[in-house]
N, C-alpha and C positions, 0 to 999 in steps of 0.2 A: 504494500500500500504506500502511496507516494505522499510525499507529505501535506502537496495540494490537496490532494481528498480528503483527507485530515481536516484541513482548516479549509472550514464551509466560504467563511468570507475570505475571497482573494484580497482585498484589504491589507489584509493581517498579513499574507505569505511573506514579502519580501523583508518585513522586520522581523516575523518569527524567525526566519532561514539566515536571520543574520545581527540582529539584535541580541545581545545580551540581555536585554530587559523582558523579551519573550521567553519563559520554559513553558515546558511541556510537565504535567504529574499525571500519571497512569495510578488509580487506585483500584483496589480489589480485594475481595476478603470472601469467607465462608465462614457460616455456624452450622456445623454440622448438625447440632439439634434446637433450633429452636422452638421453645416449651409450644404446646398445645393450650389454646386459647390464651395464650399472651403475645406481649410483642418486645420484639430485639433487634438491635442492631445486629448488621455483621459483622464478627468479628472473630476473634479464637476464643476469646472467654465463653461462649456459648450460653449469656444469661447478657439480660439487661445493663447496657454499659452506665458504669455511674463518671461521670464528664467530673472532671478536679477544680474547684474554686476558687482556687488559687493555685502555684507552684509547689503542687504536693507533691509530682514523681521524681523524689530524689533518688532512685538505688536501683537496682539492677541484680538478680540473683537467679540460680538455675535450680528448679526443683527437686533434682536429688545431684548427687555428684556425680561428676561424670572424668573420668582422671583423662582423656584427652583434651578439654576443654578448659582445662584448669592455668590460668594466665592469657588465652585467647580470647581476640578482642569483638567486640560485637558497638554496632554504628549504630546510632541511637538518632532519628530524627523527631523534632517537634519544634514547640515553641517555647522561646522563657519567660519570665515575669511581663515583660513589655510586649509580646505577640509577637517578638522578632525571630522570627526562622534560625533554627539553632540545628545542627548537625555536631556531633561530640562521639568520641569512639572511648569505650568504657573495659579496661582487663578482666575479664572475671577474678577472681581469686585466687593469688596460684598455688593452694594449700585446700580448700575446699570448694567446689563451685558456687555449693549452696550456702557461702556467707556471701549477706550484701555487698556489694561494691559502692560507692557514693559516682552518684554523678558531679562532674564539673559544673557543673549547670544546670541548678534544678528548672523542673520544668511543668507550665500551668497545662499543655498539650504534647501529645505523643500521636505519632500517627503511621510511622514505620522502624522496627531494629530490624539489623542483618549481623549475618554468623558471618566475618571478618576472617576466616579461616579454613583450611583444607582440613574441615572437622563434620561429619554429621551430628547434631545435637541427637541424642536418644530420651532425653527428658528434657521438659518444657523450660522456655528461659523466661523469667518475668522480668517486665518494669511496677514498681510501686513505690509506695509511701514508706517514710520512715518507719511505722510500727509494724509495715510487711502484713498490711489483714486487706491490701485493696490493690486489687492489678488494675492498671491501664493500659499493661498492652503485654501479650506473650506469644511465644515462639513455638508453633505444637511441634512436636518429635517430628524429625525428618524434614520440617519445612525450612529451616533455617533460615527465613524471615516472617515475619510478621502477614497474617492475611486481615486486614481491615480497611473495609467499606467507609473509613472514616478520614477527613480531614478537615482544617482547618484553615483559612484565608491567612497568610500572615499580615501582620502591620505594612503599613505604603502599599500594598500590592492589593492587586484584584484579579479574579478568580471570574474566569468564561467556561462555563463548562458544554462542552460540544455535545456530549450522547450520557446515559446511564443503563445499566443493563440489570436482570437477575437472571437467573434459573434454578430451578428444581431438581437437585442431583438423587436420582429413585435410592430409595434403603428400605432394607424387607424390613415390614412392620410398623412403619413412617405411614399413614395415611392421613389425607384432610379433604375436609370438604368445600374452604377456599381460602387462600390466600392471600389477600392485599400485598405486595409489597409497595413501601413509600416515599419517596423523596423528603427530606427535611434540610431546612437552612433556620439555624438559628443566630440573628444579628447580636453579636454579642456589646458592638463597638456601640449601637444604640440602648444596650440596655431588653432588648426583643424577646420575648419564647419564640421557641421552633415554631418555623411555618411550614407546613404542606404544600409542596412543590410539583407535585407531580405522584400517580398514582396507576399500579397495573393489574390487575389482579394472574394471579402465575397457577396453572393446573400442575395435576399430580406430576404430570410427565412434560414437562413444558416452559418454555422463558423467552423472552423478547428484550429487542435493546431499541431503546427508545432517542431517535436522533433531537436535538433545538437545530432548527434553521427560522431565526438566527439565535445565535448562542445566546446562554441565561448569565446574566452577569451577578456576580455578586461582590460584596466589597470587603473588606478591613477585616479581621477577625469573626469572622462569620464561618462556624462549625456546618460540615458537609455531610450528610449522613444518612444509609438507608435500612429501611428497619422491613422485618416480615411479621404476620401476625394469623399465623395457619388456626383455622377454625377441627376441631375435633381431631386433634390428632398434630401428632410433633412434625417438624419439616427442617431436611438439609437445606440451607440455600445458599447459591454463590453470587455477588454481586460485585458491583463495581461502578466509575466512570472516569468521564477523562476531563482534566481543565490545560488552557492555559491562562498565565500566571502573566502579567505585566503590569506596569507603574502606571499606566491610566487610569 
């Protein structure tokens, strides 16, 4: 796929293609189960994400030990106290995995870590709070990064987002009888709750990617995020979408 197809407005092409002010962020995530008659983001936690209100995620730990992984580094992206896009690469422990490590830079959003090394995690790597009782973001076994349907606009920047997608990944004894999945943007730089952006509903066996012509713009710190909400019965779902990022 060329990148002109990509970006619906030719407008955009020749400063995306050559602009440093233009990125690209590709998001994506799965909750293998989420609950029957509730609703959740996607994410790895596979329960209701609870958003930090402040610069809670300081620390970094891997769920059990893992003696390959012990002093190897994993890339921690979000944002800090100011909503400014922070990227920090953090050693795990090199004595236990599963003692916290502190972040350099604590942080009020989290939205991708990566396994930094020629290692496969075999147990879950978390980000959380100092008392270690609340993940905001982990590593399921074998993915060695982060799957989450979730992000955040940083400060100065604004956020186009071109498409959004889900689907319904089948697992024997997983049934419902419907599914919403929902778009949500919560403006945070005003003060906002989440608003409902867009809505699809997904069957047992089935999914759709939903294109904006023209792109949905949103601005400053303003949380991206899509949640499912299967009626009588749990549902895997994989979701995602795509923005670009520029100082407009």
């Amino acid at each position: 796929m060329t990148l002109r197809s990509i970006v619906k407005d030719h407008d955009l092409y020749p400063a995306f293609g050559a602009d440093s002010n233009y990125t690209s962020v590709n998001k994506f995530g799965r909750n293998t189960a989420v609950a029957s008659n509730g609703t959740e983001e996607i994410w790895d936690g596979s329960a209701a994400y609870v958003w930090p209100t402040s610069a809670l995620i300081t620390k970094v730990s891997q769920t059990a030990d893992q003696e390959l992984m012990r002093g190897e580094t994993i890339e921690v992206q979000g944002l800090d106290t100011n909503w400014a896009l922070t990227v920090q690469d953090v050693d795990l422990n090199g004595t236990l995995t599963t003692t916290p490590v502190t972040l350099t830079t604590p942080l009020r959003r989290i939205f991708r870590m990566k396994v930094n090394a020629n290692v496969v995690i075999d147990s879950p790597v978390r980000a959380h709070n100092d008392a270690e009782n609340q993940d905001y973001a982990i590593m399921g076994i074998g993915n060695n990064q982060t799957l989450m349907a979730i992000y955040t606009v940083p400060a100065d920047r604004v956020a186009l987002m071109t498409n959004y997608w889900a689907h319904h990944n089948p697992t024997t004894g997983q049934t419902f009888t419907s599914n919403p999945i929902k778009l949500w943007a919560r403006d945070n730089a005003n003060g906002y709750e989440k608003q409902l952006k867009h809505i699809v509903g997904v069957a047992a066996d089935g999914g759709f990617q939903h294109t904006f012509e023209p792109h949905v713009k949103f601005g400053e710190k303003t949380d991206l995020f899509i949640t499912a909400s299967p009626v009588s019965g749990a549902a895997d779902i994989s979701a995602g979408f795509d923005l670009i990022l520029t100082n407009d």
